[in-house]
C-alpha positions as CSV (number, residue, x, y, z in Angstrom):
1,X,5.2,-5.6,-4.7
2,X,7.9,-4.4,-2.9
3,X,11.3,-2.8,-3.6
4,X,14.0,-3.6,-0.3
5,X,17.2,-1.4,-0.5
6,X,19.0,-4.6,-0.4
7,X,21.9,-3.9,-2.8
8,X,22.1,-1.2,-1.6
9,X,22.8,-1.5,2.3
10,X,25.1,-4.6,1.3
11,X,27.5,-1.6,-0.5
12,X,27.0,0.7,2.1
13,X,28.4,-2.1,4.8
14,X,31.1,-2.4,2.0
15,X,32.5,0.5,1.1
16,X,31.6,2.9,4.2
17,X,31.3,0.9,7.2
18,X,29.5,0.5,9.9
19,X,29.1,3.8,10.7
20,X,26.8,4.6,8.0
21,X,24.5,1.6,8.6
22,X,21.7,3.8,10.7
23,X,21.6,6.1,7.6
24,X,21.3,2.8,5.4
25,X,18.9,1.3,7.8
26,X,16.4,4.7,7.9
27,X,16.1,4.4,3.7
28,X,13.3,1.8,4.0
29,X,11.4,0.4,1.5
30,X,9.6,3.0,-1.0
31,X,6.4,2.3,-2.4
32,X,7.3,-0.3,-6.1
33,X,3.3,1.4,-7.0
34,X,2.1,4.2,-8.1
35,X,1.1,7.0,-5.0
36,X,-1.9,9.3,-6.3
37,X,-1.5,12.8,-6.3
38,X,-3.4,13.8,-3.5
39,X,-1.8,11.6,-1.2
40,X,1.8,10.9,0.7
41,X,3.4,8.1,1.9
42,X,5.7,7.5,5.0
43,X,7.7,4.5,5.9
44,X,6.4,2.9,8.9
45,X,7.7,-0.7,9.9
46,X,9.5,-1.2,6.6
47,X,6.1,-0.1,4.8
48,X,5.0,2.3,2.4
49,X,1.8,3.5,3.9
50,X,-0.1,5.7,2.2
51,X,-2.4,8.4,3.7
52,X,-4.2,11.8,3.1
53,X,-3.2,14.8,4.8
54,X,-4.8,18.2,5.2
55,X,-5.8,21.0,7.5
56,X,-4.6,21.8,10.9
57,X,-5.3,21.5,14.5
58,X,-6.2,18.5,17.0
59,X,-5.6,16.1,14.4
60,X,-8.4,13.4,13.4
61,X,-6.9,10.1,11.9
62,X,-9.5,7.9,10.0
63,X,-9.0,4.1,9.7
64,X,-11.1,2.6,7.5
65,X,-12.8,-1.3,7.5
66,X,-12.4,-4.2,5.1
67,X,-11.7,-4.2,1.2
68,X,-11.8,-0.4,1.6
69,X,-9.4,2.3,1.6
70,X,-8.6,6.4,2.3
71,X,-11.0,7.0,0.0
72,X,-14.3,5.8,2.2
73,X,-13.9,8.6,4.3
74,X,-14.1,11.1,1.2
75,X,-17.4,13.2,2.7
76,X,-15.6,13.3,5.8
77,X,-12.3,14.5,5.0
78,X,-12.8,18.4,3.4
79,X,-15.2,18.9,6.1
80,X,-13.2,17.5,9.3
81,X,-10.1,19.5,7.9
82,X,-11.8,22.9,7.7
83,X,-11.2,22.5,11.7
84,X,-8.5,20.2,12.3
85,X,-5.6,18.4,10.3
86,X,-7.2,15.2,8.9
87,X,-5.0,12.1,8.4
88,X,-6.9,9.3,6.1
89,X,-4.8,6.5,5.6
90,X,-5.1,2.9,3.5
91,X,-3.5,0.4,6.0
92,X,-0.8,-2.1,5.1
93,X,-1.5,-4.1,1.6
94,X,-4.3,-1.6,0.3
95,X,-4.9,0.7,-2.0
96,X,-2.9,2.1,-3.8
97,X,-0.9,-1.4,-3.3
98,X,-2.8,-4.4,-5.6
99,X,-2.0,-7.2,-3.3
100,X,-2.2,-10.9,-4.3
101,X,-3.2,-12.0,-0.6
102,X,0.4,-13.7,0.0
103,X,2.1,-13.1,2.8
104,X,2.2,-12.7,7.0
105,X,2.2,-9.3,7.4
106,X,-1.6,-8.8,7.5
107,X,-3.5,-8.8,10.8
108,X,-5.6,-6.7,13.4
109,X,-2.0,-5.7,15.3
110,X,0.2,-5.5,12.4
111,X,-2.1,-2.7,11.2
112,X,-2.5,-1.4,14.7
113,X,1.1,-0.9,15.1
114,X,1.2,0.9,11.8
115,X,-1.2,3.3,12.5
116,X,0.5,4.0,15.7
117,X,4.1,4.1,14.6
118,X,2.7,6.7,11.8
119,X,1.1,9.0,14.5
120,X,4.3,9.3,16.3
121,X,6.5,9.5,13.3
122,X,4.1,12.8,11.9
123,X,4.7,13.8,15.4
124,X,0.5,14.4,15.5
125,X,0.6,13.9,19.7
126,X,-2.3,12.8,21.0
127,X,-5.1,12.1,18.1
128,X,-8.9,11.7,17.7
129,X,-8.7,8.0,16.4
130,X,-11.9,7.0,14.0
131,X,-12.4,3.5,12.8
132,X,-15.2,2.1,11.2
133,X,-16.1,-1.6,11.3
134,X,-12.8,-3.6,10.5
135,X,-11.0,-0.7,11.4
136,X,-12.5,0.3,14.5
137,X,-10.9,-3.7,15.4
138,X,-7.9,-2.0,14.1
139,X,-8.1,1.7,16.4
140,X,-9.2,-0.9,19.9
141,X,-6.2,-2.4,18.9
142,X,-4.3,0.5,19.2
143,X,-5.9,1.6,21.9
144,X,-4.7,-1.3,24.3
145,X,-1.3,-1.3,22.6
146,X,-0.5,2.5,22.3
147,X,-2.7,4.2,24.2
148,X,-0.5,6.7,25.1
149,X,-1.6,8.2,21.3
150,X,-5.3,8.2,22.0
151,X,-7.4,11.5,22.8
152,X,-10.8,10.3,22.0
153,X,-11.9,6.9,20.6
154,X,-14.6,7.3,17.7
155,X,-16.5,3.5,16.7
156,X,-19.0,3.7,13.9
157,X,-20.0,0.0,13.9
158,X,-16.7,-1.6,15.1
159,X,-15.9,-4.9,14.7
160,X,-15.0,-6.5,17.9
161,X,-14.4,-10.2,19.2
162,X,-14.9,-10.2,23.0
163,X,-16.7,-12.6,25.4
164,X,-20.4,-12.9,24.5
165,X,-23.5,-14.3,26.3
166,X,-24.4,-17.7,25.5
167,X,-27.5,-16.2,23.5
168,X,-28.4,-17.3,20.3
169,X,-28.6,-13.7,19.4
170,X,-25.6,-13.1,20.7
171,X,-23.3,-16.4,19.3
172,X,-24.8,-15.8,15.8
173,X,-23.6,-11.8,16.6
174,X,-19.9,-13.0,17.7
175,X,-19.8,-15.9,14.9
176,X,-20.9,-13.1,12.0
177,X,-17.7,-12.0,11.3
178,X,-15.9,-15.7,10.7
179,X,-18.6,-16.6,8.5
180,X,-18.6,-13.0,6.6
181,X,-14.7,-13.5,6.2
182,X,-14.8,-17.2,5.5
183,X,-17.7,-16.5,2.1
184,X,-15.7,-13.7,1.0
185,X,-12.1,-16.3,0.8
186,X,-14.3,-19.2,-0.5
187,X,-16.0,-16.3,-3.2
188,X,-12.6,-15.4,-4.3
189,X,-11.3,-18.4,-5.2
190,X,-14.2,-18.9,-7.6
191,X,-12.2,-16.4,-9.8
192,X,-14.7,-13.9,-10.1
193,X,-14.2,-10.9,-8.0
194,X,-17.2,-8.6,-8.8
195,X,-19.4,-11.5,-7.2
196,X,-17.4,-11.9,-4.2
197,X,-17.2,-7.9,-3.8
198,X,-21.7,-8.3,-4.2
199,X,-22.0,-11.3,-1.6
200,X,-19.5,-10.0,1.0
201,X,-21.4,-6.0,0.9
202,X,-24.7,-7.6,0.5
203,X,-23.6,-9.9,3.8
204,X,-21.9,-7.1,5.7
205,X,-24.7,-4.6,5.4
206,X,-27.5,-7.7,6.3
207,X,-29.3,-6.3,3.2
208,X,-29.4,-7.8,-0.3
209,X,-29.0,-5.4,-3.4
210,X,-26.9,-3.2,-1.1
211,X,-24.0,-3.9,-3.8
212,X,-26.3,-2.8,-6.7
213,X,-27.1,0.6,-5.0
214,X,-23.5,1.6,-4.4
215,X,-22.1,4.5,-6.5
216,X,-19.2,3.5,-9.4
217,X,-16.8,5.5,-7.7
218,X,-17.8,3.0,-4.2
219,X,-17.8,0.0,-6.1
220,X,-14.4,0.8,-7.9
221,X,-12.7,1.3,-4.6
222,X,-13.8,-2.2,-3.0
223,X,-13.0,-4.1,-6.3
224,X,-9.5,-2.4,-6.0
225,X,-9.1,-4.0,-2.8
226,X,-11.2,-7.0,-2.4
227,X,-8.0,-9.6,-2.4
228,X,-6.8,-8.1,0.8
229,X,-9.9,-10.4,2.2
230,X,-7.8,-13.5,1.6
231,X,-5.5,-11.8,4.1
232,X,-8.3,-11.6,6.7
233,X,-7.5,-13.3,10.3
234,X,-10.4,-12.2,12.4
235,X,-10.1,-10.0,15.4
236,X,-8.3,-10.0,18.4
237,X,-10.3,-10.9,21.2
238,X,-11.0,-7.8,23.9
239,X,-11.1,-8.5,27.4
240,X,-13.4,-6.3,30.1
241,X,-10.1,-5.8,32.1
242,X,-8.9,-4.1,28.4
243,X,-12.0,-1.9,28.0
244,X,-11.5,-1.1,31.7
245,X,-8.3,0.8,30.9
246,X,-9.5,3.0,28.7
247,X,-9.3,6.3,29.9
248,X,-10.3,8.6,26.9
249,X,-13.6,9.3,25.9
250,X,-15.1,6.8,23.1
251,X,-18.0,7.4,20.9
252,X,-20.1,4.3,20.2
253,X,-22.4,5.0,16.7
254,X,-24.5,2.8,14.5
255,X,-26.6,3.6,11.5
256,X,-30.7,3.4,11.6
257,X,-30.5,0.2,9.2
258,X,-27.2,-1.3,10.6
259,X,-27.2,-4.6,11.5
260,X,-28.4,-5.4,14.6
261,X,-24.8,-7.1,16.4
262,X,-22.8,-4.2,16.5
263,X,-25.2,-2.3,19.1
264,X,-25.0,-6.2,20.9
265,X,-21.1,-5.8,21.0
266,X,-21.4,-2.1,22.5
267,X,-23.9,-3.8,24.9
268,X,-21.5,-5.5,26.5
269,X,-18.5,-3.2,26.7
270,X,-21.0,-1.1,28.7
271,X,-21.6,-4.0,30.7
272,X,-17.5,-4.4,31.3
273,X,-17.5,-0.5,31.4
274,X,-20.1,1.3,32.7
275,X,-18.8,4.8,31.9
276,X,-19.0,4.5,28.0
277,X,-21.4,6.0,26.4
278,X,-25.2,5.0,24.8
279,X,-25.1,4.5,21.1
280,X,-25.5,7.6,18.8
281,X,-28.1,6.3,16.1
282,X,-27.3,7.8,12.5
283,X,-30.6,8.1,10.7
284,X,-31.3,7.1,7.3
285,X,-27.9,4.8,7.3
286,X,-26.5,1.6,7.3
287,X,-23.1,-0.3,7.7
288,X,-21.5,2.3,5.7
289,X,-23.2,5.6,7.7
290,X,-20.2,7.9,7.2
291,X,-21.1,7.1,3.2
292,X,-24.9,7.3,3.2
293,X,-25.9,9.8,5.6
294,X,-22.1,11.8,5.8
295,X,-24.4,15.0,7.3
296,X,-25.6,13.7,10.1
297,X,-22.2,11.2,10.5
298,X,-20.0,14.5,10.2
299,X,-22.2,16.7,12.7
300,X,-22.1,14.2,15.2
301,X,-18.1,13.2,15.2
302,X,-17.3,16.7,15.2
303,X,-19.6,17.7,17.6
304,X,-17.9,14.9,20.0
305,X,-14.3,15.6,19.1
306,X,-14.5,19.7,19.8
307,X,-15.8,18.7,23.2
308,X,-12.2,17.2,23.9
């Protein structure tokens, strides 16, 4: 899936020397796929990354969760970017990538990293950083790692590992996202992808038939990525002394039909940090609110950004 300027820094070192090696070194790796017209791509960490861009202002960078892409955030981005410049990206070995699941570059921090090495390269300063279940693992990640990017944190159902009470409610809460992971690798090896995609949204949502409900256009995006589950590590665990150093403004959200053990992850990071917030609760919405109830999801993130 990937096409390294090899040859091509090997006759470099040859016929110009080591002088031109920085030059050589800055070509990295284009994408070997397809980019869609309405979005760009920047080399970050020897990766293509693809992302949308648009708008201008404070700019608002959207991370989205597992066996999605850019394209989740679809209700969110026209609107956002009437008000601010809007960068939606598709992390490291999605969309518009087709990735087999091989390889060692897929984790929590890798894609952390990315996101954060592609702020600073856009030159985009400090950013109002949105991620939404997976990916709000992946924007905590960045905010203990770069934090020096971070203007406001935004978490619509973020997946999180941290230190749990020894609750049944709560060890069947912090074991959820193993066993979601684990059924969805298992699933996948069956060789039939359109069932794995039905058992893992049907799992992730705590609601059967959530997979029939979902819109072609939904349904085509998650089959598009569903092998980037077999890259799937879990989460980095998050201590109280990292919630602790947070020292932007974070937005905690769940939707009316959620399930339950996100609000019991947000529990305890008040508990570590007693300045965050109480959980907005987005009506009429699920795991995927910014999707089924983008209205209410859209007046509330904006109304939170344009206070910071």
């Amino acid at each position: 899936m990937r096409r390294y300027l090899l040859g091509l820094y090997v006759l470099g070192l040859s016929f110009f020397g080591p002088s031109s090696n920085a030059q050589l070194l800055a070509q990295e790796i284009k994408p070997s796929w397809s980019i869609p017209p309405e979005i760009k791509w920047e080399a970050v960490n020897g990766y293509p990354m693809a992302y949308r861009d648009a708008g201008s202002g404070t700019p608002i960078v959207l991370v989205h969760g597992s066996i999605n892409d850019y394209r989740t955030w679809n209700a969110q981005f026209n609107v956002f970017s009437e008000t601010h410049r809007v960068i939606a990206v598709s992390l490291r070995h999605f969309y518009p990538e087709r990735w087999d699941g091989v390889g060692t570059d897929f984790s929590i921090e890798q894609h952390a990293d990315d996101v954060a090495a592609l702020i600073e390269k856009l030159n985009l300063g400090k950013v109002h950083l949105v991620g939404h279940s997976r990916g709000g693992a992946v924007v905590i990640e960045v905010a203990k790692s770069h934090p020096e990017v971070i203007r406001t944190l935004v978490l619509p159902d973020a997946s999180i590992e941290m230190p749990m009470p020894e609750t049944t409610e709560a060890k069947e809460a912090a074991g959820s996202t193993k066993k979601l992971v684990g059924t969805l690798q298992t699933n996948l090896k069956t060789g039939d992808p359109v069932k794995a995609a039905e058992v893992f949204v049907d799992m992730a949502n705590a609601a059967p038939g959530t997979w029939l409900k979902l819109s072609e256009p939904v349904k085509e995006m998650i089959l598009a990525n569903i092998y980037t589950g077999l890259g799937d590590k879990g989460r980095p665990l998050t201590s109280c002394d990292d919630l602790k150093k947070f020292d932007f403004p974070v937005l905690l959200m769940t939707g009316d039909k959620s399930p339950k053990k996100f609000e019991l992850f947000y529990r305890e990071m008040r508990k570590c940090k007693d300045d965050l917030p109480q959980t907005i609760v987005i009506p009429n919405a699920g795991h995927a609110m910014q999707r089924n109830n983008p209205e209410a999801f859209n007046k509330v993130t904006l109304a939170f950004v344009s206070q910071h």
